[in-house]
Every structure is written in C-alpha cells, then in structure tokens.
PDB file of the backbone (N, CA, C, O) and the ligand in Angstrom, with CONECT records:
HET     ZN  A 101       1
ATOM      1  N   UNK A   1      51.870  29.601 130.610  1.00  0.00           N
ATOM      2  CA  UNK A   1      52.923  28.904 131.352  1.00  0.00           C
ATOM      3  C   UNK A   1      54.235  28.975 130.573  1.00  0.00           C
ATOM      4  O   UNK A   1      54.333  28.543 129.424  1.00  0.00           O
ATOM      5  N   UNK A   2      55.205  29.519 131.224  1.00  0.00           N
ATOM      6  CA  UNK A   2      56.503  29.582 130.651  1.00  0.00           C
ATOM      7  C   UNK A   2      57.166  28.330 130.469  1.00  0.00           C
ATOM      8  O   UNK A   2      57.088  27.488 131.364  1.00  0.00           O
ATOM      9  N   UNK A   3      57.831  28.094 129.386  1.00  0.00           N
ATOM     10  CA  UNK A   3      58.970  26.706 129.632  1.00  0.00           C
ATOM     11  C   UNK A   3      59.745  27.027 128.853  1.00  0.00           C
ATOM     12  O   UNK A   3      59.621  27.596 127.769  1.00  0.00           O
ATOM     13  N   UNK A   4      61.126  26.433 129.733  1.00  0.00           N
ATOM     14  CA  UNK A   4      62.230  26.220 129.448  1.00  0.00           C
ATOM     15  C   UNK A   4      62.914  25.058 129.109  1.00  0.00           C
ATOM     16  O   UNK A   4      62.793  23.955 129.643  1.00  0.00           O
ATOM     17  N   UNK A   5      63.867  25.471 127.898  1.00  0.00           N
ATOM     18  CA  UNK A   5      64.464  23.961 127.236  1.00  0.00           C
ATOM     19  C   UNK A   5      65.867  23.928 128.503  1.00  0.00           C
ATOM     20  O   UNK A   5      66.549  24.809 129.026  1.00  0.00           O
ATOM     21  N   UNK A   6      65.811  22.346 128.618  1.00  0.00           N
ATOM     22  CA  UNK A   6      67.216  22.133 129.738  1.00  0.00           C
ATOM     23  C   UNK A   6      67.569  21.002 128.728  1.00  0.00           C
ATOM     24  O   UNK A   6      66.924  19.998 128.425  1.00  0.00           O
ATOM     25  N   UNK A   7      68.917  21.506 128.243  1.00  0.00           N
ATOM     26  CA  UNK A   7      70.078  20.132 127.931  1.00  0.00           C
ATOM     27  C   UNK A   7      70.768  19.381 128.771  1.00  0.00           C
ATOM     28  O   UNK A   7      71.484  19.933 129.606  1.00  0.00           O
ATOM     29  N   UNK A   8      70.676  17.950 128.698  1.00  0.00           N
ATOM     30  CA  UNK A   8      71.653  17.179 129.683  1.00  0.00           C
ATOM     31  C   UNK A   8      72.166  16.371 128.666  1.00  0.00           C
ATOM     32  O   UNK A   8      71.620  16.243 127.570  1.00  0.00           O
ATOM     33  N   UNK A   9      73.348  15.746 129.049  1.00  0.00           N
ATOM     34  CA  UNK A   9      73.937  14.937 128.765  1.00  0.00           C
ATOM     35  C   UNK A   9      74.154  13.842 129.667  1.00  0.00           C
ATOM     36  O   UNK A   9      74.766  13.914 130.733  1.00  0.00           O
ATOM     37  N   UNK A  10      73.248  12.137 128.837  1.00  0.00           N
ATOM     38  CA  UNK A  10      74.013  10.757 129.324  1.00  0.00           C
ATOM     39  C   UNK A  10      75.349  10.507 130.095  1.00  0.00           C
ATOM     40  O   UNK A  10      76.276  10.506 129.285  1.00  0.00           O
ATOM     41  N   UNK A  11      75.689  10.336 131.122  1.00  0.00           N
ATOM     42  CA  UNK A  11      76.996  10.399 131.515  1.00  0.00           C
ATOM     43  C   UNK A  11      77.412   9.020 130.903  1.00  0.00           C
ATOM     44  O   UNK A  11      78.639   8.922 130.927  1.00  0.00           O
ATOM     45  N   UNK A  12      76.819   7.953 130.378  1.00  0.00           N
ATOM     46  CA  UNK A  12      76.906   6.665 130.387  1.00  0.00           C
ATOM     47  C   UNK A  12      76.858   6.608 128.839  1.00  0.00           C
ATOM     48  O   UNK A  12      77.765   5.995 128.277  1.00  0.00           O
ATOM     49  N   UNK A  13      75.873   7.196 128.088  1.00  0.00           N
ATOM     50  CA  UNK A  13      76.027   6.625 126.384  1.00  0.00           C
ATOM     51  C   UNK A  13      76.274   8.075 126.165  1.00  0.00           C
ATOM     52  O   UNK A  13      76.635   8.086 124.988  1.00  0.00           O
ATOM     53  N   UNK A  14      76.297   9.194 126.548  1.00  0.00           N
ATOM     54  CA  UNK A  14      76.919  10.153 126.193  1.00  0.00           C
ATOM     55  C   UNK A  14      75.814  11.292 124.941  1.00  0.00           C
ATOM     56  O   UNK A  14      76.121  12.163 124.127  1.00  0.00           O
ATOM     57  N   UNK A  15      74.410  10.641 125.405  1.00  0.00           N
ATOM     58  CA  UNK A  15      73.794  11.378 124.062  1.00  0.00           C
ATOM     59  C   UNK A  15      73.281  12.565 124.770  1.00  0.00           C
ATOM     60  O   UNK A  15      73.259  12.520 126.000  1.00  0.00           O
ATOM     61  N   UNK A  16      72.915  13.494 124.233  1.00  0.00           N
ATOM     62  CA  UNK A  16      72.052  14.940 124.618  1.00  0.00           C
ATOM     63  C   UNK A  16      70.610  15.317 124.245  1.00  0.00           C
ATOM     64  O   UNK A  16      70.132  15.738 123.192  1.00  0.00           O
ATOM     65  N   UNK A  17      69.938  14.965 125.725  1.00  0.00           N
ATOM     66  CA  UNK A  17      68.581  15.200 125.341  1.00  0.00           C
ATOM     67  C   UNK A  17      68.465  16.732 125.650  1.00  0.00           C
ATOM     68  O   UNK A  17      69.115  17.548 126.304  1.00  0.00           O
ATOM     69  N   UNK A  18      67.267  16.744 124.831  1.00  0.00           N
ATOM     70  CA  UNK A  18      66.778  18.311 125.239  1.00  0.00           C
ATOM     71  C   UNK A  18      65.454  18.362 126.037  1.00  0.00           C
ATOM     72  O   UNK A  18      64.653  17.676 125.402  1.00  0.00           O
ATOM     73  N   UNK A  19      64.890  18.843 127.093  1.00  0.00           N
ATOM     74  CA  UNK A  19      63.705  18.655 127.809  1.00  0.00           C
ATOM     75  C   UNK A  19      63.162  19.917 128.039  1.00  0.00           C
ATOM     76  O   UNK A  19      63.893  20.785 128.514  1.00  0.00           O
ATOM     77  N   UNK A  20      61.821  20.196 127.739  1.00  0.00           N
ATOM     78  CA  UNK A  20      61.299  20.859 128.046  1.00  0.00           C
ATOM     79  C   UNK A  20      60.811  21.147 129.267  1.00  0.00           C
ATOM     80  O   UNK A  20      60.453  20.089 129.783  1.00  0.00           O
ATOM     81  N   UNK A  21      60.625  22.049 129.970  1.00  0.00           N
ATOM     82  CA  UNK A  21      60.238  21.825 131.038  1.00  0.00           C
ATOM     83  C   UNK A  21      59.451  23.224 131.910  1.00  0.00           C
ATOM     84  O   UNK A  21      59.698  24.347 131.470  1.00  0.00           O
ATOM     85  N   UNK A  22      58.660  23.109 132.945  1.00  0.00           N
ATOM     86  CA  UNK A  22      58.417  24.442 133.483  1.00  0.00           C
ATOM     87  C   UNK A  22      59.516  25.422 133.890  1.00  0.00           C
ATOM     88  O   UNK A  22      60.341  25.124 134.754  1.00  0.00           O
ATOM     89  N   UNK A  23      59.514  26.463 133.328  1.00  0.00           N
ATOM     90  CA  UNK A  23      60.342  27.297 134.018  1.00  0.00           C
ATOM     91  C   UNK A  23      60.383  27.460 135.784  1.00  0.00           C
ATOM     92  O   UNK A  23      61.288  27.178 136.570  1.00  0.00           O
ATOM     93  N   UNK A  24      58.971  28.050 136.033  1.00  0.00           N
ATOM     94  CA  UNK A  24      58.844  28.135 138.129  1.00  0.00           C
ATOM     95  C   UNK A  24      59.201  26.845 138.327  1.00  0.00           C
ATOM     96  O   UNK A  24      60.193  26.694 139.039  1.00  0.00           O
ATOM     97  N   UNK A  25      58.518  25.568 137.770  1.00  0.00           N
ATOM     98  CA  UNK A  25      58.783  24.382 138.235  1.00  0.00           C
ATOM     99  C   UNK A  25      60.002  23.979 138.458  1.00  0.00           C
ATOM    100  O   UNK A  25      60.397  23.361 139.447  1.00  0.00           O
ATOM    101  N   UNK A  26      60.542  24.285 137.643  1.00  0.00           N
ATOM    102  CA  UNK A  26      62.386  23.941 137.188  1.00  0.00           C
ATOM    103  C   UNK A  26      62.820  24.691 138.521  1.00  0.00           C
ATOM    104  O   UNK A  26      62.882  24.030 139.557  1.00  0.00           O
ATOM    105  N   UNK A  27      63.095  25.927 138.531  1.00  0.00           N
ATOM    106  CA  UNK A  27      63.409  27.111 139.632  1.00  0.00           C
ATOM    107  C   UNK A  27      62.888  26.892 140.870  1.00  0.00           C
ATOM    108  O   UNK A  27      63.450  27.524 141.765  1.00  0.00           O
ATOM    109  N   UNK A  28      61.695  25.963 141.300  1.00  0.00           N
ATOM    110  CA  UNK A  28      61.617  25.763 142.402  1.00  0.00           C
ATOM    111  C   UNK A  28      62.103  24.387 143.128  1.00  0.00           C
ATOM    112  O   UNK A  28      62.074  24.088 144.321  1.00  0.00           O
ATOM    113  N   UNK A  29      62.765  23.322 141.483  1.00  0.00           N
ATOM    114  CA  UNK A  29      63.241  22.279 141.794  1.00  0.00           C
ATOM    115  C   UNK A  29      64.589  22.424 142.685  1.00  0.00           C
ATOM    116  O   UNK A  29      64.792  21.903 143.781  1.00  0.00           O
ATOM    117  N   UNK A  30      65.673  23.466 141.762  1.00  0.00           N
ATOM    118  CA  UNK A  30      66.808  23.849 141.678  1.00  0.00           C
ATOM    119  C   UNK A  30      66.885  25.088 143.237  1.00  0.00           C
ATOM    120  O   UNK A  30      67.728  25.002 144.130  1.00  0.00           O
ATOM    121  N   UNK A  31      66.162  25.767 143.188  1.00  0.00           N
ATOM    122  CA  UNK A  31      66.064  26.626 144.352  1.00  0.00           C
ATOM    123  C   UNK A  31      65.425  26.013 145.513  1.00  0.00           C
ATOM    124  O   UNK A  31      65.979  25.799 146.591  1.00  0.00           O
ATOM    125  N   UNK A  32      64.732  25.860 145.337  1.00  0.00           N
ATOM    126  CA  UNK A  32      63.369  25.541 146.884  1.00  0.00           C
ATOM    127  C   UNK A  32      63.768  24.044 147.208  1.00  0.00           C
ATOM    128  O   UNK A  32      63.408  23.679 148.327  1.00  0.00           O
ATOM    129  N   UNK A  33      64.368  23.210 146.528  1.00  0.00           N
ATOM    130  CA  UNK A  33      64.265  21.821 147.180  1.00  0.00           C
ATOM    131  C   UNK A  33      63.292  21.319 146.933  1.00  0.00           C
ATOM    132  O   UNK A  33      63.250  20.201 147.449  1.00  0.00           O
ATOM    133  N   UNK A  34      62.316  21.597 146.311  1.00  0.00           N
ATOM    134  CA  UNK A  34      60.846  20.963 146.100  1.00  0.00           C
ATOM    135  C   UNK A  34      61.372  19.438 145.241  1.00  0.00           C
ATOM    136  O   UNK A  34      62.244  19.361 144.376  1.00  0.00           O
ATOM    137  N   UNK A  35      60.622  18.446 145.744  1.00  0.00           N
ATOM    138  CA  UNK A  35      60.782  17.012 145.047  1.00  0.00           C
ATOM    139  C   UNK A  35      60.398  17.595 143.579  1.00  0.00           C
ATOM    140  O   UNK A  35      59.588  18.488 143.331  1.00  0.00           O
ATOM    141  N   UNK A  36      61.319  16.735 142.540  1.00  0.00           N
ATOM    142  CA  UNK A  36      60.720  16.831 141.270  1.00  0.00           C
ATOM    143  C   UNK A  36      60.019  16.325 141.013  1.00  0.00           C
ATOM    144  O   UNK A  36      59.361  16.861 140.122  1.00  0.00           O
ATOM    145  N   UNK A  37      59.550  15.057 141.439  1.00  0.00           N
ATOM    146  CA  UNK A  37      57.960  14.820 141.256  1.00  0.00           C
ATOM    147  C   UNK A  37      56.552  16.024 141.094  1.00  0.00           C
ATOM    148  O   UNK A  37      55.724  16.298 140.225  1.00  0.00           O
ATOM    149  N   UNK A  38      56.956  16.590 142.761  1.00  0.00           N
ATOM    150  CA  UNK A  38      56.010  17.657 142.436  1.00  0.00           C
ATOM    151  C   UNK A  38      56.132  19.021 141.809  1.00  0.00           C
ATOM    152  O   UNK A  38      55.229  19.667 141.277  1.00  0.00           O
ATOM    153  N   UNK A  39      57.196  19.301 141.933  1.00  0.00           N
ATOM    154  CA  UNK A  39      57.725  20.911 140.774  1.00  0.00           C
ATOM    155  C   UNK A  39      57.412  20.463 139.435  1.00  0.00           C
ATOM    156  O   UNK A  39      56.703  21.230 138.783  1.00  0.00           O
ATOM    157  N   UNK A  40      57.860  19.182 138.776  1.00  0.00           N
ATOM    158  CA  UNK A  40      57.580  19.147 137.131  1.00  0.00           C
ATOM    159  C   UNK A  40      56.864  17.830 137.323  1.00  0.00           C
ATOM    160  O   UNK A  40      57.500  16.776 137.350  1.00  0.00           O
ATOM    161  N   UNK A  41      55.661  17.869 137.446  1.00  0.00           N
ATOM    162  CA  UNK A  41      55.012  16.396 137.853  1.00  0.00           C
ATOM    163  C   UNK A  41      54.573  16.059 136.104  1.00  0.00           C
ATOM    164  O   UNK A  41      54.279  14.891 135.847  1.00  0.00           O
ATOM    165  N   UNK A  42      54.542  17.089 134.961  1.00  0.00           N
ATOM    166  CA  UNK A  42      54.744  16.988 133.414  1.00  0.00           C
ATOM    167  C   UNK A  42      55.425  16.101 132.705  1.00  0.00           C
ATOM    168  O   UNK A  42      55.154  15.258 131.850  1.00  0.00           O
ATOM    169  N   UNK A  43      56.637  16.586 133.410  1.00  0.00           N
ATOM    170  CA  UNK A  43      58.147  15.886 133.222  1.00  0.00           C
ATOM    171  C   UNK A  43      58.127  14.318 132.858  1.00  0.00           C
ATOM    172  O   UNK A  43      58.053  13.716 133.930  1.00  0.00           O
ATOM    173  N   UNK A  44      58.159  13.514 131.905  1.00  0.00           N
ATOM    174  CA  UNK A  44      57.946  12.152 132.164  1.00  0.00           C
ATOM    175  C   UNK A  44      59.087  11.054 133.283  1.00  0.00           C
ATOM    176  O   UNK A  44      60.091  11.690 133.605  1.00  0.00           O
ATOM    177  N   UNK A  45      59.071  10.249 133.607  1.00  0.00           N
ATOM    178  CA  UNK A  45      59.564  10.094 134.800  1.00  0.00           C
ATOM    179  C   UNK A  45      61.009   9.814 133.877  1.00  0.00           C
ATOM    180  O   UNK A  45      61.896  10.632 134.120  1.00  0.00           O
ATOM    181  N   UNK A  46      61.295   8.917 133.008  1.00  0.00           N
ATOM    182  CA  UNK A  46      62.305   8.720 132.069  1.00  0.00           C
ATOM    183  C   UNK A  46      63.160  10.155 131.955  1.00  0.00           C
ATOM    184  O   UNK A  46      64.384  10.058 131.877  1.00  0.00           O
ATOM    185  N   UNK A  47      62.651  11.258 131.946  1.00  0.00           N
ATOM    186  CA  UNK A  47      63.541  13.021 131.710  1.00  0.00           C
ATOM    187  C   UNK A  47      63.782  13.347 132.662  1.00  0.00           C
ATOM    188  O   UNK A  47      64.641  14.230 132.642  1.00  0.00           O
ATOM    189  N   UNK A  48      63.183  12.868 134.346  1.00  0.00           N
ATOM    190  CA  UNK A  48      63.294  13.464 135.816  1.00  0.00           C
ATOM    191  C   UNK A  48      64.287  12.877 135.946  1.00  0.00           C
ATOM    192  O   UNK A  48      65.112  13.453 136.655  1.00  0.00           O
ATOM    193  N   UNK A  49      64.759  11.341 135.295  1.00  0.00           N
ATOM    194  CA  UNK A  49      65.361  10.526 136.050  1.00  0.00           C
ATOM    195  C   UNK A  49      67.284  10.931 135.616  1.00  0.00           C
ATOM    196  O   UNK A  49      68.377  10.745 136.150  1.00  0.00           O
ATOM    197  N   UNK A  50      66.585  11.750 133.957  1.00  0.00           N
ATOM    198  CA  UNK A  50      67.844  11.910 133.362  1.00  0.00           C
ATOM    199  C   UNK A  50      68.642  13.680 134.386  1.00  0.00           C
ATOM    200  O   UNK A  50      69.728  14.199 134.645  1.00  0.00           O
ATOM    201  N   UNK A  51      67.416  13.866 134.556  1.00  0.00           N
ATOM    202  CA  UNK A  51      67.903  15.522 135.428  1.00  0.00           C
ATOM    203  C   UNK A  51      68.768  15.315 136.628  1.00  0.00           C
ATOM    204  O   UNK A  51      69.809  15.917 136.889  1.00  0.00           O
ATOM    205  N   UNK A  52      68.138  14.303 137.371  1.00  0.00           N
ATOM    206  CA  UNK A  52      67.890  13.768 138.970  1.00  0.00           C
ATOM    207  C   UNK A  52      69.597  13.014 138.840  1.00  0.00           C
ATOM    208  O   UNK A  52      70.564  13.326 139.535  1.00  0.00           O
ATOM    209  N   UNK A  53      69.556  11.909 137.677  1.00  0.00           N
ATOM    210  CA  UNK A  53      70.852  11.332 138.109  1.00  0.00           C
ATOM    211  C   UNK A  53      71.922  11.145 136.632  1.00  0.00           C
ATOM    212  O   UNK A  53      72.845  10.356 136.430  1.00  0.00           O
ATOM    213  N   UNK A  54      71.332  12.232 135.760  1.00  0.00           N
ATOM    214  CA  UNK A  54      72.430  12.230 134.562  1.00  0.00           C
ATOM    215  C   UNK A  54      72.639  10.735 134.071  1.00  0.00           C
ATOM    216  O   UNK A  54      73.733  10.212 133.858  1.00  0.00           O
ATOM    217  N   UNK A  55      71.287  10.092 133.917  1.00  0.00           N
ATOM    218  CA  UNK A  55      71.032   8.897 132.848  1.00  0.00           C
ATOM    219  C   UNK A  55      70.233   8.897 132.703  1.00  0.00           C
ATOM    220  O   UNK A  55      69.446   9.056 133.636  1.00  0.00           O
ATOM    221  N   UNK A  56      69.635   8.646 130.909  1.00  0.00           N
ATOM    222  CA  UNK A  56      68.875   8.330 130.177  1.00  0.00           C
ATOM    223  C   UNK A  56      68.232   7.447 130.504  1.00  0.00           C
ATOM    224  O   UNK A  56      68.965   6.487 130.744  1.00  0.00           O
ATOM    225  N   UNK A  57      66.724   7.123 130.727  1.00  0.00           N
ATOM    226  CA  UNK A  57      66.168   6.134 130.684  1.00  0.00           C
ATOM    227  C   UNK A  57      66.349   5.366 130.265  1.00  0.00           C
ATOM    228  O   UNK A  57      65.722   4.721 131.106  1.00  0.00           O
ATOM    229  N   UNK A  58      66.877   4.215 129.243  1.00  0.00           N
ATOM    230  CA  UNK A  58      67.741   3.627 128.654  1.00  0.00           C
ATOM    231  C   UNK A  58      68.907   3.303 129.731  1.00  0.00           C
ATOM    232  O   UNK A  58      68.795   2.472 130.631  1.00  0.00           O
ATOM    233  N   UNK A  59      69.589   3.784 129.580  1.00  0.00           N
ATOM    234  CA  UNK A  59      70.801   3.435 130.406  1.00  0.00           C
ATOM    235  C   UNK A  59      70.207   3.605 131.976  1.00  0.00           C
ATOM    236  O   UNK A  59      70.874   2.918 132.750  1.00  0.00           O
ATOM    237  N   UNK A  60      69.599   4.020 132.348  1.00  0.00           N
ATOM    238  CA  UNK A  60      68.801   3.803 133.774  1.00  0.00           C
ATOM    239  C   UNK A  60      68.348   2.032 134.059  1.00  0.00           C
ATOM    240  O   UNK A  60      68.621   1.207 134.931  1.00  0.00           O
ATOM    241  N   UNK A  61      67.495   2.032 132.759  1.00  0.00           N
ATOM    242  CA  UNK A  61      66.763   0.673 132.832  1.00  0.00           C
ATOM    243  C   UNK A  61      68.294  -0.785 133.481  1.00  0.00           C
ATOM    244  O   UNK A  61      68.300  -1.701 134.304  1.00  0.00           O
ATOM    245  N   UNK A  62      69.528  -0.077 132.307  1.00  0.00           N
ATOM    246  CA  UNK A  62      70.333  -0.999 132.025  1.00  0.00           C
ATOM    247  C   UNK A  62      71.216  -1.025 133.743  1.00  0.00           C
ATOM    248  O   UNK A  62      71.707  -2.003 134.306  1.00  0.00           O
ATOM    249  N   UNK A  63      71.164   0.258 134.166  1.00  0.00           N
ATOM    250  CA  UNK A  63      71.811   0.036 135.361  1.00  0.00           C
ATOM    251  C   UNK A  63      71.123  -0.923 136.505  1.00  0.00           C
ATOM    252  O   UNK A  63      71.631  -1.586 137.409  1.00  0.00           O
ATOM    253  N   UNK A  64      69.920  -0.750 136.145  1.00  0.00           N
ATOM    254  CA  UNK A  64      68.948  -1.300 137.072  1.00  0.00           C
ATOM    255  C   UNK A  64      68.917  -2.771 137.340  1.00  0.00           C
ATOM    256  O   UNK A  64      68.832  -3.478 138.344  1.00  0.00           O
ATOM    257  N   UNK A  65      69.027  -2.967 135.971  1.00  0.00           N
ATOM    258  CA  UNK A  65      69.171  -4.163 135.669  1.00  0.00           C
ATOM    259  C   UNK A  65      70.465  -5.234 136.434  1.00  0.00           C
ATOM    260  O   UNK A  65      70.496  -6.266 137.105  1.00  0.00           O
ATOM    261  N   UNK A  66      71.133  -4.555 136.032  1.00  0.00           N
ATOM    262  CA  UNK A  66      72.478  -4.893 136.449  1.00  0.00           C
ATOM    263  C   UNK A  66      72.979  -4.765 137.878  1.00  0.00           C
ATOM    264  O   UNK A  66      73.987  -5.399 138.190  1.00  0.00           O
ATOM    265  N   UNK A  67      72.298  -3.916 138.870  1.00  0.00           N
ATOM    266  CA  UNK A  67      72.120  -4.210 139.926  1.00  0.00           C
ATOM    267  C   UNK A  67      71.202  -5.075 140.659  1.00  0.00           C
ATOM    268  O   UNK A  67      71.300  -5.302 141.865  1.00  0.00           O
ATOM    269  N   UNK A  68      70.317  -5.544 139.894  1.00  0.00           N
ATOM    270  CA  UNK A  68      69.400  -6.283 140.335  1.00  0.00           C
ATOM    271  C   UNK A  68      70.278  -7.961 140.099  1.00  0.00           C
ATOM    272  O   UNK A  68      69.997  -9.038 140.623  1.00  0.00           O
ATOM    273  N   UNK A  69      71.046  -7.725 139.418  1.00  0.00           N
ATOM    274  CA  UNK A  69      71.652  -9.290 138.773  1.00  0.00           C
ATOM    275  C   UNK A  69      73.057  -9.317 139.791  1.00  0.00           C
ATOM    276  O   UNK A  69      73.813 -10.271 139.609  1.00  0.00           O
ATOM    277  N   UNK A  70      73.359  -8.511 140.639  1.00  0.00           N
ATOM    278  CA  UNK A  70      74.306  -8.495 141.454  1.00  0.00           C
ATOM    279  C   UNK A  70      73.397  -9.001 142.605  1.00  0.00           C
ATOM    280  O   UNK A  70      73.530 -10.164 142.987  1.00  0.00           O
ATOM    281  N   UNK A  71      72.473  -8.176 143.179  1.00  0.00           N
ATOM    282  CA  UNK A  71      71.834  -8.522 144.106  1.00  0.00           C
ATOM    283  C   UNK A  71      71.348  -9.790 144.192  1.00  0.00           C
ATOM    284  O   UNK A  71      71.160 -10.287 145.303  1.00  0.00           O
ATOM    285  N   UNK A  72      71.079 -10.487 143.033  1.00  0.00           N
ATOM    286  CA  UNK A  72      70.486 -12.080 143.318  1.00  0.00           C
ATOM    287  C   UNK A  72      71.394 -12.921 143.238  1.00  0.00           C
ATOM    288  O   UNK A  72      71.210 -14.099 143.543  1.00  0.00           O
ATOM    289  N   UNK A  73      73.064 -12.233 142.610  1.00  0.00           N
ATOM    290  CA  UNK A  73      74.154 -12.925 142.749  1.00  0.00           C
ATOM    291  C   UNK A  73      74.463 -13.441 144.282  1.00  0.00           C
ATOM    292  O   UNK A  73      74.514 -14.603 144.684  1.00  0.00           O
ATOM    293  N   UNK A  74      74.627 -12.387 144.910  1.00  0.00           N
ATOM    294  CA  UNK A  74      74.585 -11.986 146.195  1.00  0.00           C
ATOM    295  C   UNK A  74      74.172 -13.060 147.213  1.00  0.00           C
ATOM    296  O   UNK A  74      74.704 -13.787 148.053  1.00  0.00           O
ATOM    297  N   UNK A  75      72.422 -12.674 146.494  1.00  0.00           N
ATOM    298  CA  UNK A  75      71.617 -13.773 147.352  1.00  0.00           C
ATOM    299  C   UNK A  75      72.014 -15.207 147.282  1.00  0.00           C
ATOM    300  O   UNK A  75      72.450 -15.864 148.227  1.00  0.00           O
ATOM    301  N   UNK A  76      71.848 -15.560 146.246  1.00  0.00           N
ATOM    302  CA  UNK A  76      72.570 -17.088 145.814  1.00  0.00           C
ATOM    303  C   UNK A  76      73.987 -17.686 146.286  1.00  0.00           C
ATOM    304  O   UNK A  76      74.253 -18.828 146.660  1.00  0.00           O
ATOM    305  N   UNK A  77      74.902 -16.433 146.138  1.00  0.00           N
ATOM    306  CA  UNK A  77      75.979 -16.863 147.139  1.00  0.00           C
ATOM    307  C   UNK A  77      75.963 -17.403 148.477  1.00  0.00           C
ATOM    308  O   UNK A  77      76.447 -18.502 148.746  1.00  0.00           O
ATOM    309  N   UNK A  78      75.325 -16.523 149.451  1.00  0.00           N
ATOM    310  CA  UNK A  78      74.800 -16.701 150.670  1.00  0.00           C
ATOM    311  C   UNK A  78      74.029 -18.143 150.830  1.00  0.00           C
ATOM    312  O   UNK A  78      74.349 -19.090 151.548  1.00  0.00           O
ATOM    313  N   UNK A  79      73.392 -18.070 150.319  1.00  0.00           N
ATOM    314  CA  UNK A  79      72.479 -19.152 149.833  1.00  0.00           C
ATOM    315  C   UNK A  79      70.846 -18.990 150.619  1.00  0.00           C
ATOM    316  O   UNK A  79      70.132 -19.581 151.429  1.00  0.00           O
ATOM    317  N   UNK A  80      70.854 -17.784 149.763  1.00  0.00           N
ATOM    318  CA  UNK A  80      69.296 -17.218 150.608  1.00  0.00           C
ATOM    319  C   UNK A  80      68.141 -17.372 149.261  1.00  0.00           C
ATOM    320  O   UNK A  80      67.006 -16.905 149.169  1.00  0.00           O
ATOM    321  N   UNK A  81      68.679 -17.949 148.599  1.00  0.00           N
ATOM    322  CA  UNK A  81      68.031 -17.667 147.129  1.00  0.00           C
ATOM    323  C   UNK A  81      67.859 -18.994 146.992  1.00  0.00           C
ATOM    324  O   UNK A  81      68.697 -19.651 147.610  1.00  0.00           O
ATOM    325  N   UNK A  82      66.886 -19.743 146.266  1.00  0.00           N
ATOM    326  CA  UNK A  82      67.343 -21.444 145.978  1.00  0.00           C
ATOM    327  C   UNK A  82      66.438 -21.138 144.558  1.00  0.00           C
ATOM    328  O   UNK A  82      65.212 -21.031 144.515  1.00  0.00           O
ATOM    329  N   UNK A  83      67.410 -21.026 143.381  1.00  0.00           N
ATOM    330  CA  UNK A  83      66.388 -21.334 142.119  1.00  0.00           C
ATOM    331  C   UNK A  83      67.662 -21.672 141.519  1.00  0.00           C
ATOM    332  O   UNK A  83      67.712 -22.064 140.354  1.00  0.00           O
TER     333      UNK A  83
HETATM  334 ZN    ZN A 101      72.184   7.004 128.262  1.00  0.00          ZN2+
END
C-alpha cells in the first residue's frame, strides 16, 4: 500500500501537521468525491478533521466548544433553557 505524506497547516494556531495517508485513498478523496470517512477510514478522525476543515483537533475541540456556549447562550436568552 502506497502512502503519502500531506502537510496542512492550522488556520487557527497556525502549526503544521504532517499526515500520512493512503495515496488511492487520498486521490479518490480529492478526485472521486468519495466521503473521507470511507477513502482514509485509517486516517484518525482528529487528521480528517484537520484535511476536511483546516483545524487541528485541538482547535476543533475549542471551536466546538465555543459554539456550543453560544448556542445555550441563545437558548437562555429566549428562555428555552431554565438552569
Ligand atoms: Zn490548531
């Protein structure tokens, strides 16, 4: 099985991972449209997520986070939330 190293860069903390990855898999992500789930199902989901949306797991977690703390802002405003 062939693999290829892919560099990305954090758009958010700015660091550069290096990922290994299937070559066909990669090429059928990038060409064919195939979900990356199933082209590099290897891939840990933390490196798909950095390919998929140019953030680090890390800074993924943190965005997540932070939308989730808007959303219950949200709720509570409204007053759909009672805690
Ligand atoms: Zn990051």
């Amino acid at each position: 099985m062939a693999t290829i190293q892919v560099s990305r860069t954090c758009f958010r903390c700015n660091q550069t991972s290096e990922i290994e990855v299937d070559a066909e898999g990669y090429r059928r992500w990038r060409e064919e449209g195939v979900f990356i789930q199933d082209a590099l199902p290897e891939v840990p989901a933390g490196y798909r997520e950095l390919l998929l949306s140019g953030t680090c797991d890390a800074c993924f977690s943190i965005i997540r986070k932070a939308r989730l703390q808007d959303y219950e802002r949200t709720l509570k405003e409204r007053g759909l939330l009672d805690t």
